[in-house]
BALOBA-1460 file (C-alpha; in Angstrom, 3 decimals):
// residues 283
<rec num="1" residu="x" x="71.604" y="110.086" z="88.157"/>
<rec num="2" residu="x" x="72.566" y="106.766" z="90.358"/>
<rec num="3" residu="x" x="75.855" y="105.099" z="89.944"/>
<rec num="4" residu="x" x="74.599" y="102.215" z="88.872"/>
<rec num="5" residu="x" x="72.644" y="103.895" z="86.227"/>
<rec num="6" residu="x" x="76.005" y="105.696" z="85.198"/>
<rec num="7" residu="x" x="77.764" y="102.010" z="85.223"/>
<rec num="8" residu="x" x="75.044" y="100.455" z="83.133"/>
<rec num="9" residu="x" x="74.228" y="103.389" z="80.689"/>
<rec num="10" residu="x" x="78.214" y="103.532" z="80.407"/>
<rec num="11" residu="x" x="78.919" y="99.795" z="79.899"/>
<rec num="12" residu="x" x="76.551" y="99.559" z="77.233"/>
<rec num="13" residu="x" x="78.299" y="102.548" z="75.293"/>
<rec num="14" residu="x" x="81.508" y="100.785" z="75.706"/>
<rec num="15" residu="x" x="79.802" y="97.664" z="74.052"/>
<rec num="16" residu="x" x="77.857" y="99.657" z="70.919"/>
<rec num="17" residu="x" x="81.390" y="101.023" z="70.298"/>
<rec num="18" residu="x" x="82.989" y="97.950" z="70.294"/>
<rec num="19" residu="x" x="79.831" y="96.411" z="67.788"/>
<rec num="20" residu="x" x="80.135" y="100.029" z="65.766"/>
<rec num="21" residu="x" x="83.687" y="98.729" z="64.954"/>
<rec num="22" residu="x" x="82.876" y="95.209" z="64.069"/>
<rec num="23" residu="x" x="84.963" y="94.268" z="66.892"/>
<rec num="24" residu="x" x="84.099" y="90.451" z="68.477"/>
<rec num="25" residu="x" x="82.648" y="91.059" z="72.425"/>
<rec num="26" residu="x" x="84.110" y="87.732" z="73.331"/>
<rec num="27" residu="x" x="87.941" y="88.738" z="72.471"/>
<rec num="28" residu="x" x="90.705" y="91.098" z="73.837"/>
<rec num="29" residu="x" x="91.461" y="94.140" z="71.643"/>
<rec num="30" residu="x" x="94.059" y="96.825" z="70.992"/>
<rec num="31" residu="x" x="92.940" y="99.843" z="72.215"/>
<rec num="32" residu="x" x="95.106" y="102.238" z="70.431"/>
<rec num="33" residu="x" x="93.959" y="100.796" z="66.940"/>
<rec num="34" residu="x" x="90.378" y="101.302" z="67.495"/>
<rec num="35" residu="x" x="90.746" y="104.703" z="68.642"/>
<rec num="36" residu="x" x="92.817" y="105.086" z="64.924"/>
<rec num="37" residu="x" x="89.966" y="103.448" z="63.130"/>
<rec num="38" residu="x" x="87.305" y="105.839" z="64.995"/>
<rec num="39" residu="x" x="89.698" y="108.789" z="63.420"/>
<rec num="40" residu="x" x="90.896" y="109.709" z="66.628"/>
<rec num="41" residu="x" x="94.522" y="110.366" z="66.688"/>
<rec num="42" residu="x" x="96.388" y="109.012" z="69.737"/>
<rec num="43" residu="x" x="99.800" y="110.733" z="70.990"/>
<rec num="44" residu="x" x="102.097" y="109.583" z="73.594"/>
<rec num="45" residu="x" x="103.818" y="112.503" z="75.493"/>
<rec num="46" residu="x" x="106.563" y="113.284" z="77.868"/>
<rec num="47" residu="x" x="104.700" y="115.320" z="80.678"/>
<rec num="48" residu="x" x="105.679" y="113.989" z="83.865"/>
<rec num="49" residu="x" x="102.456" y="115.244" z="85.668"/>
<rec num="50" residu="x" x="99.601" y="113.994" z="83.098"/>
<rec num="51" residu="x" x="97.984" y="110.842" z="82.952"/>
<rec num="52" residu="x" x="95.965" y="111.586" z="79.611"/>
<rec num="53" residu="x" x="93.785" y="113.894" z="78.076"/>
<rec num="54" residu="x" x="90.618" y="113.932" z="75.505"/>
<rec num="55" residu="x" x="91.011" y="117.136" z="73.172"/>
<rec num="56" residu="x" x="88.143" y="116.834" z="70.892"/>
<rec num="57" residu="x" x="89.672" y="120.537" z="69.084"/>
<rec num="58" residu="x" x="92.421" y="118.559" z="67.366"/>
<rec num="59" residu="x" x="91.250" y="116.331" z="65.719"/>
<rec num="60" residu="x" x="90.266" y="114.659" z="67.746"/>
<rec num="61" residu="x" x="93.409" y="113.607" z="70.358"/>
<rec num="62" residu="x" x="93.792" y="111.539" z="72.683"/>
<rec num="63" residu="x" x="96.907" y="112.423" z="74.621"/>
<rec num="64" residu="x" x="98.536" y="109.671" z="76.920"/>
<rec num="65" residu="x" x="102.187" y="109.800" z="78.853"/>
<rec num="66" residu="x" x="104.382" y="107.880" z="77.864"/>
<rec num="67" residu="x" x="106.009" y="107.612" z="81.588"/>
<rec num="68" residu="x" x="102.954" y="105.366" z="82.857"/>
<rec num="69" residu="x" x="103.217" y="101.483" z="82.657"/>
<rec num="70" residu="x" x="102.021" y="100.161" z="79.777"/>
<rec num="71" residu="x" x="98.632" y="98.813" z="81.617"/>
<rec num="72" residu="x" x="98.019" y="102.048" z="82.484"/>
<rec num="73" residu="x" x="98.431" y="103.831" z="79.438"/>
<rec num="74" residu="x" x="95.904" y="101.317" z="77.756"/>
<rec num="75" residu="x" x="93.101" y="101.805" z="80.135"/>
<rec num="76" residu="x" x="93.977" y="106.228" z="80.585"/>
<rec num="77" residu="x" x="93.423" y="105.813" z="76.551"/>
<rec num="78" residu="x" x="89.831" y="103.677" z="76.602"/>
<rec num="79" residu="x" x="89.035" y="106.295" z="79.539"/>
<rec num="80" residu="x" x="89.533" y="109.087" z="77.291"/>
<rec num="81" residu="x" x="87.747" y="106.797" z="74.573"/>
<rec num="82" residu="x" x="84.668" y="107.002" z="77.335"/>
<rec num="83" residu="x" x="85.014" y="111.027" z="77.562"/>
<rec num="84" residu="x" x="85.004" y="110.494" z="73.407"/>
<rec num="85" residu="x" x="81.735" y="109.008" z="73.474"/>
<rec num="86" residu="x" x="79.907" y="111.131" z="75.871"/>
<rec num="87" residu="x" x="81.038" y="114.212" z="73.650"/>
<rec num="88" residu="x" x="82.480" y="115.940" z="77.202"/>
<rec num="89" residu="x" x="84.396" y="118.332" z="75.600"/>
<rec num="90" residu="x" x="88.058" y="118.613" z="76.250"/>
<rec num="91" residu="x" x="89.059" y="116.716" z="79.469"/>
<rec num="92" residu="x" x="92.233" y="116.381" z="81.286"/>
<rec num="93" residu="x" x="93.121" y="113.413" z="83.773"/>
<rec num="94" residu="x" x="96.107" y="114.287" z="86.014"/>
<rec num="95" residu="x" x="98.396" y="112.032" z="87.306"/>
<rec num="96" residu="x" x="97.219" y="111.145" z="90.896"/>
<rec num="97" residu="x" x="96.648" y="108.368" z="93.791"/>
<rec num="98" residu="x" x="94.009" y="105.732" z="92.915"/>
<rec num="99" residu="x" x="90.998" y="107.038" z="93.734"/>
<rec num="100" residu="x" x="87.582" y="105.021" z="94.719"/>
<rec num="101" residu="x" x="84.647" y="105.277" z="92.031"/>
<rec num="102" residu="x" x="82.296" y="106.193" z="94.918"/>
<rec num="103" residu="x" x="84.295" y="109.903" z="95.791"/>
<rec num="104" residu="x" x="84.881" y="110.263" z="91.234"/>
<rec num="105" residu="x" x="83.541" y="113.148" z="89.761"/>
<rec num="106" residu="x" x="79.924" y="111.155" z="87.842"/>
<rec num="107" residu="x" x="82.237" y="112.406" z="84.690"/>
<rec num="108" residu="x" x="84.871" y="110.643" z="85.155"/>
<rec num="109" residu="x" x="83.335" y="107.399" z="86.974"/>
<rec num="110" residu="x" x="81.419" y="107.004" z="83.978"/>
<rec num="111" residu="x" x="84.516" y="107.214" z="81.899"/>
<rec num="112" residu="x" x="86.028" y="104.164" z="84.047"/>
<rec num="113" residu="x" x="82.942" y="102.503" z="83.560"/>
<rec num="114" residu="x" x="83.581" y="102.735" z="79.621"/>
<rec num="115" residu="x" x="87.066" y="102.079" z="79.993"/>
<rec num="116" residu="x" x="86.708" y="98.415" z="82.217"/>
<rec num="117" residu="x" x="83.934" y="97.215" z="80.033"/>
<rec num="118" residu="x" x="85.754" y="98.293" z="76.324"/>
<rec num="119" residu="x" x="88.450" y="96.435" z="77.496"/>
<rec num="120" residu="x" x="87.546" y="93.461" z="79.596"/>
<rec num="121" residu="x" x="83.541" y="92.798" z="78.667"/>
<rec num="122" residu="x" x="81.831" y="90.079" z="80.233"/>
<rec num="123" residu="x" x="81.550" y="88.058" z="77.820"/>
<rec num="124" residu="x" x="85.660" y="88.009" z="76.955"/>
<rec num="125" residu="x" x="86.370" y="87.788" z="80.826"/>
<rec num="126" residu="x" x="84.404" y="84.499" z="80.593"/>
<rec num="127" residu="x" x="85.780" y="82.861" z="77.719"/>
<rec num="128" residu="x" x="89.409" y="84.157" z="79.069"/>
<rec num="129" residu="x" x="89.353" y="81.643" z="81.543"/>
<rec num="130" residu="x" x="87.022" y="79.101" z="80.481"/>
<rec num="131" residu="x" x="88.495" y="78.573" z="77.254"/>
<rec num="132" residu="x" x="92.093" y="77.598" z="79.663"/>
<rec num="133" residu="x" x="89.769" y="75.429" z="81.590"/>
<rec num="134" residu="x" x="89.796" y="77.710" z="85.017"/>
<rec num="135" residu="x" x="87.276" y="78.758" z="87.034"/>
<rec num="136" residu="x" x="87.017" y="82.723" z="87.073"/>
<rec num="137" residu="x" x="85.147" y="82.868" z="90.497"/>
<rec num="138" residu="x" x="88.062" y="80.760" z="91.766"/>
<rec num="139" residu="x" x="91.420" y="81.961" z="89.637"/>
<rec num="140" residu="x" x="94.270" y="82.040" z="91.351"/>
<rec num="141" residu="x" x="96.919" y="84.826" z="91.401"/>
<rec num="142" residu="x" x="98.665" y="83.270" z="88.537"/>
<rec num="143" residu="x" x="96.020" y="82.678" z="86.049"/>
<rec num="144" residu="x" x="94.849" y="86.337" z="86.710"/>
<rec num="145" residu="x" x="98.112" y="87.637" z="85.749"/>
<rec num="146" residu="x" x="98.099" y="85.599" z="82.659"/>
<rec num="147" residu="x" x="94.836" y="86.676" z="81.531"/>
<rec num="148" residu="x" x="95.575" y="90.544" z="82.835"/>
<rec num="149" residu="x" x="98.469" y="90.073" z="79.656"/>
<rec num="150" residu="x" x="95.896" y="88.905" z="77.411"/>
<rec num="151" residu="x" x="93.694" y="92.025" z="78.174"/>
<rec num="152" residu="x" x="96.805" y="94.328" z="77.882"/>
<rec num="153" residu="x" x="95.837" y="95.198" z="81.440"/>
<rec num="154" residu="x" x="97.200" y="95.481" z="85.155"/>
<rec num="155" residu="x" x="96.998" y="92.874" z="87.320"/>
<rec num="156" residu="x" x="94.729" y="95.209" z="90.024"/>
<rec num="157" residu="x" x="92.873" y="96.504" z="87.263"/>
<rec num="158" residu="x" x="91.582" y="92.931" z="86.547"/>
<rec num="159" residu="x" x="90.554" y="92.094" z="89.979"/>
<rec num="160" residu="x" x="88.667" y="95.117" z="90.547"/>
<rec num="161" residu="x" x="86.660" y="95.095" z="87.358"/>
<rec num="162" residu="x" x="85.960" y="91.305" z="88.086"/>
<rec num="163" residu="x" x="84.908" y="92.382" z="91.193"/>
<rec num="164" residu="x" x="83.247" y="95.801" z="90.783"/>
<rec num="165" residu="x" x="81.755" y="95.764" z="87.649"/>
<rec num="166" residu="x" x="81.208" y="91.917" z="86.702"/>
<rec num="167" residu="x" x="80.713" y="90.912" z="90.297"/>
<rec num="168" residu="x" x="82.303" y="87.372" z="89.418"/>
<rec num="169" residu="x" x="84.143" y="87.931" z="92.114"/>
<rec num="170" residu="x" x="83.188" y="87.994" z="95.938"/>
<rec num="171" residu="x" x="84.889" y="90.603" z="97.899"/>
<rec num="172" residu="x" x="87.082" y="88.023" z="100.360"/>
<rec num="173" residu="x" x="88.651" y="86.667" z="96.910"/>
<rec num="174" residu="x" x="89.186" y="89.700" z="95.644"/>
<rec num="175" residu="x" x="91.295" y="91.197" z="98.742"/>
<rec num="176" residu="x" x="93.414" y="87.900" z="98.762"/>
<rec num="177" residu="x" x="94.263" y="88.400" z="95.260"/>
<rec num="178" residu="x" x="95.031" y="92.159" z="95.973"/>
<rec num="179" residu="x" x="97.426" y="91.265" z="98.590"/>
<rec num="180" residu="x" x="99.787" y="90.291" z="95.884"/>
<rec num="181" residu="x" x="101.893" y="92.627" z="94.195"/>
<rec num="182" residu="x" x="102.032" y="92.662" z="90.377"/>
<rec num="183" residu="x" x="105.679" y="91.406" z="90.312"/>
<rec num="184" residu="x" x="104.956" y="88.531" z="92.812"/>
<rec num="185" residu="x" x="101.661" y="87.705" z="90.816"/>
<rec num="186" residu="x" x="104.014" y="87.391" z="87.761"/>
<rec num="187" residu="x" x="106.840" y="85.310" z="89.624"/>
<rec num="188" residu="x" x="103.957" y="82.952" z="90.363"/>
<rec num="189" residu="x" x="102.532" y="82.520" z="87.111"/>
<rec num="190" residu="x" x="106.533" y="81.836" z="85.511"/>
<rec num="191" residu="x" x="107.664" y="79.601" z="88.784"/>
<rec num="192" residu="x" x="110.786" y="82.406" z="88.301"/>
<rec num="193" residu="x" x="111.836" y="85.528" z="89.598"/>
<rec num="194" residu="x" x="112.527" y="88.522" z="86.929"/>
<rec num="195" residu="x" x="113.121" y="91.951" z="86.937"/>
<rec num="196" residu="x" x="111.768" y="92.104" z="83.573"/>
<rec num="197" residu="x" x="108.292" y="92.583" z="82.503"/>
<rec num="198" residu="x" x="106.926" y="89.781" z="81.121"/>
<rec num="199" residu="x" x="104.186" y="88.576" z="79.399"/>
<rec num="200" residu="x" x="102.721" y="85.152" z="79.226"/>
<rec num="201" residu="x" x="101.371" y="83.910" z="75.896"/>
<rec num="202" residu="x" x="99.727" y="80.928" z="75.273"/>
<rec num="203" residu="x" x="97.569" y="79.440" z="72.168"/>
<rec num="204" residu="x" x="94.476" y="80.824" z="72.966"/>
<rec num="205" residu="x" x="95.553" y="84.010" z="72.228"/>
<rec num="206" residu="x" x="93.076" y="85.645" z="69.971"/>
<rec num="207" residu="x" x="91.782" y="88.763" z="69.196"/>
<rec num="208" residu="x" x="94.295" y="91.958" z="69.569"/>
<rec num="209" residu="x" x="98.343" y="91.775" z="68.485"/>
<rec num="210" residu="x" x="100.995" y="90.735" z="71.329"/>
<rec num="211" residu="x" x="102.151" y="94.405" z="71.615"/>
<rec num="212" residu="x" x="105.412" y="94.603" z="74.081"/>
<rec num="213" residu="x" x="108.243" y="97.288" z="74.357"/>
<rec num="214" residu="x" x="111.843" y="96.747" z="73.715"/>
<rec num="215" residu="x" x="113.708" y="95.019" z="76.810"/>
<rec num="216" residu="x" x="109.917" y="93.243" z="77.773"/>
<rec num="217" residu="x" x="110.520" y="89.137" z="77.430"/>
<rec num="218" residu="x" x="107.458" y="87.046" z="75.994"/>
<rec num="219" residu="x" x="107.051" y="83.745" z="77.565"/>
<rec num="220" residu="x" x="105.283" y="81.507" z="74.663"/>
<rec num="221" residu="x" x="103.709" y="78.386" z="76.634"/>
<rec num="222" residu="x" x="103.287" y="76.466" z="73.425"/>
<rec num="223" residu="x" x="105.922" y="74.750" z="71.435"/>
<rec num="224" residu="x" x="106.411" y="77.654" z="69.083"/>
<rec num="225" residu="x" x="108.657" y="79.288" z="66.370"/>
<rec num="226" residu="x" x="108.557" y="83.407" z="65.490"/>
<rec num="227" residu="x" x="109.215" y="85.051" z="62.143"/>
<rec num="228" residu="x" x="110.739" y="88.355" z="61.968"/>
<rec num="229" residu="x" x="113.498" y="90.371" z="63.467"/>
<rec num="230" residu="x" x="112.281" y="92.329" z="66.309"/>
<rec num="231" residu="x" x="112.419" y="89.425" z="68.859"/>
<rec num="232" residu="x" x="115.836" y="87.401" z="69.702"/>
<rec num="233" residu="x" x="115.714" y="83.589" z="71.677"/>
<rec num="234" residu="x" x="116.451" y="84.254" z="75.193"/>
<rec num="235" residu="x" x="117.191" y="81.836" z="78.430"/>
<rec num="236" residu="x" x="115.917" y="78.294" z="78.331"/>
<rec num="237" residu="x" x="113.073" y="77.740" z="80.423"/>
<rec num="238" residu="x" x="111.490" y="74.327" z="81.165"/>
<rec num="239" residu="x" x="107.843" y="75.663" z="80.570"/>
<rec num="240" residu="x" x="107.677" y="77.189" z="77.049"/>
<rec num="241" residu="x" x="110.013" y="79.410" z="75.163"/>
<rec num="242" residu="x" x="111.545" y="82.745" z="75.723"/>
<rec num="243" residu="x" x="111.689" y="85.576" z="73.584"/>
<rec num="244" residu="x" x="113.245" y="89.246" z="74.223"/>
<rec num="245" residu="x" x="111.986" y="92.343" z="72.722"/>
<rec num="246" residu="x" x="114.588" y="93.215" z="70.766"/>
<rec num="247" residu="x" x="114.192" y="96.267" z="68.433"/>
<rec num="248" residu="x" x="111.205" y="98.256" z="67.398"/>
<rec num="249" residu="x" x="109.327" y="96.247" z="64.619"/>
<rec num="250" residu="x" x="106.332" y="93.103" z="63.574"/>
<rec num="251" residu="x" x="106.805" y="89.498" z="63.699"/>
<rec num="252" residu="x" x="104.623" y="86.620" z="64.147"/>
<rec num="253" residu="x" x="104.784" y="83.645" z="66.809"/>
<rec num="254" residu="x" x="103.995" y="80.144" z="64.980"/>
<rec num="255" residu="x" x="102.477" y="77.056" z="66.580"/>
<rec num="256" residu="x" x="102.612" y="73.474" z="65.297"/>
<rec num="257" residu="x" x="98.656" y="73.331" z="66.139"/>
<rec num="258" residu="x" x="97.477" y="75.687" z="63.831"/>
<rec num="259" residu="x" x="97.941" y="79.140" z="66.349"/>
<rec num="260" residu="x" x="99.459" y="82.247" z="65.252"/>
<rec num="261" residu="x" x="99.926" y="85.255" z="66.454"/>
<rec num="262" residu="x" x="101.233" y="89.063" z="65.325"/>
<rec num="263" residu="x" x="103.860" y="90.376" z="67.986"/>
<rec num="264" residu="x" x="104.483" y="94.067" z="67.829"/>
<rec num="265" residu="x" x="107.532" y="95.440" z="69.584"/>
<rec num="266" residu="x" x="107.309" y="99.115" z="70.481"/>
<rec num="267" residu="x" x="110.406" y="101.945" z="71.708"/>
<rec num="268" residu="x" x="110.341" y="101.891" z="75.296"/>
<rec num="269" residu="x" x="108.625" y="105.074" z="76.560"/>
<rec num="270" residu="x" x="107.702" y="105.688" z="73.008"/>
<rec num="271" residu="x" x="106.896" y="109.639" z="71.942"/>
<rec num="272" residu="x" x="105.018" y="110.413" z="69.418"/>
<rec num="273" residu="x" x="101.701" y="109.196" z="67.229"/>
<rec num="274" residu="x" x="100.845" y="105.752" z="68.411"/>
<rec num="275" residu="x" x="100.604" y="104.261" z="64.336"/>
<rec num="276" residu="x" x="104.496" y="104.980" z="64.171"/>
<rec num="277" residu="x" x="105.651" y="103.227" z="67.765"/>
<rec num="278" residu="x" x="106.346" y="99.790" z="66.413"/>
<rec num="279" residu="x" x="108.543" y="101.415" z="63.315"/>
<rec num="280" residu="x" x="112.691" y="101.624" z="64.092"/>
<rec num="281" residu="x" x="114.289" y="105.074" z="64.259"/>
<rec num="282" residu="x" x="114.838" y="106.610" z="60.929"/>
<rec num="283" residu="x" x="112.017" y="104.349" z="59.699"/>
């Protein structure tokens, strides 16, 4: 079979899964709950040397390390998802240098395949920008990074799915943008340098929980208020309002224009079964 046959016959699977669990092709989603609603148990691990794993024996697992960013970890798990769907038996993805789709085992390319269009369909790529009144053929390093958060992806991983898979695109655009580093793609998009990771919310965030780790700051670009425990006020900033990840836990960011958001604050490096990251130790 063709690669592009593998691409299409894979996208689509991503997209019946997706409709199999009533979940909206037009907004961003949590990953890790719609593997728990398929009854597929997800695990984060401490093994240095894996990336994630599909173990259809237990359960089934999905096995993820808890080492890799948290970009990574979300697309390793709808990869496994793909592996899931294809009923490929037990499957384990080592850690290693990116490698092209063109030298991928037609396995594992097809599980990429699954894994960019679960995640980032072409429909919710579209509205992503449109709906913040950019032009996605066009976007700029800072408005990729911004909607990159919103997908719960990587910054690279955006570009090369917009480029690869949705062809929105061209390939000149596409290397500028990749000539930008994740951390100077973010200090664009705040106007601000920070060490931290940080994710940019605004009020067209629909569609999937804010879900950050302890120590991450959330950049709200709407005048806002939050309810819970699990986030503290940090520095002033001149274009929105700063949050920091304080303890494990749920809270909920308020607008004064009828937008809300749940914010989910998970252990850093988190070990253990992904329903129980967001819950304080002892809880």
């Amino acid at each position: 079979m063709d690669r592009k046959t593998i691409a299409r016959q894979s996208m689509m699977a991503a997209l019946r899964m997706r409709q199999t669990a009533s979940l909206p092709l037009e907004e961003a989603i949590c990953v890790y709950d719609l593997a728990e609603s398929l009854g597929i148990e997800v695990r984060f691990v401490d093994i240095p040397s894996l990336e994630g794993m599909y173990c259809p024996e237990l359960g089934p697992t999905i096995l993820l390390s808890a080492l890799r960013p948290s970009g990574r970890r979300v697309f390793t798990c709808a990869h496994e998802l793909g592996h899931h769907d294809s009923q490929d038996g037990s499957r384990v993805d080592q850690f290693a240098a990116s490698t092209s789709g063109s030298k991928k085992e037609p396995k594992e390319f097809a599980a990429d395949c699954f894994a960019g269009a679960l995640l980032m369909p072409n429909m919710a790529v579209h509205r992503a920008f449109n709906i913040r009144g950019w032009n996605a053929k066009e976007c700029t390093p800072e408005q990729v990074f911004i909607v990159a958060n919103y997908f719960g992806v990587g910054y690279s991983t955006l570009i090369y799915h917009m480029h690869s898979a949705l062809r929105i695109l061209a390939e000149p655009h596409a290397r500028d943008l990749l000539r930008l580093r994740p951390n100077q793609a973010q200090a664009r998009a705040l106007g601000w340098h920070s060490k931290d990771t940080v994710w940019i919310v605004d009020n067209h965030w629909s569609g999937r929980p804010i879900d950050v780790e302890v120590g991450d700051l959330i950049l709200v670009r709407c005048k806002s208020r939050f309810q819970g425990e699990c986030l503290l006020p940090s520095d002033d900033v001149t274009r929105g309002t700063l949050l920091r990840a304080h303890q494990p836990g749920t809270g909920r960011l308020f607008s004064d224009h009828d937008w809300s958001a749940f914010v989910r604050v998970s252990r850093k490096s988190f070990v253990g079964r992904s329903l129980f990251r967001h819950l304080q130790e002892g809880g």
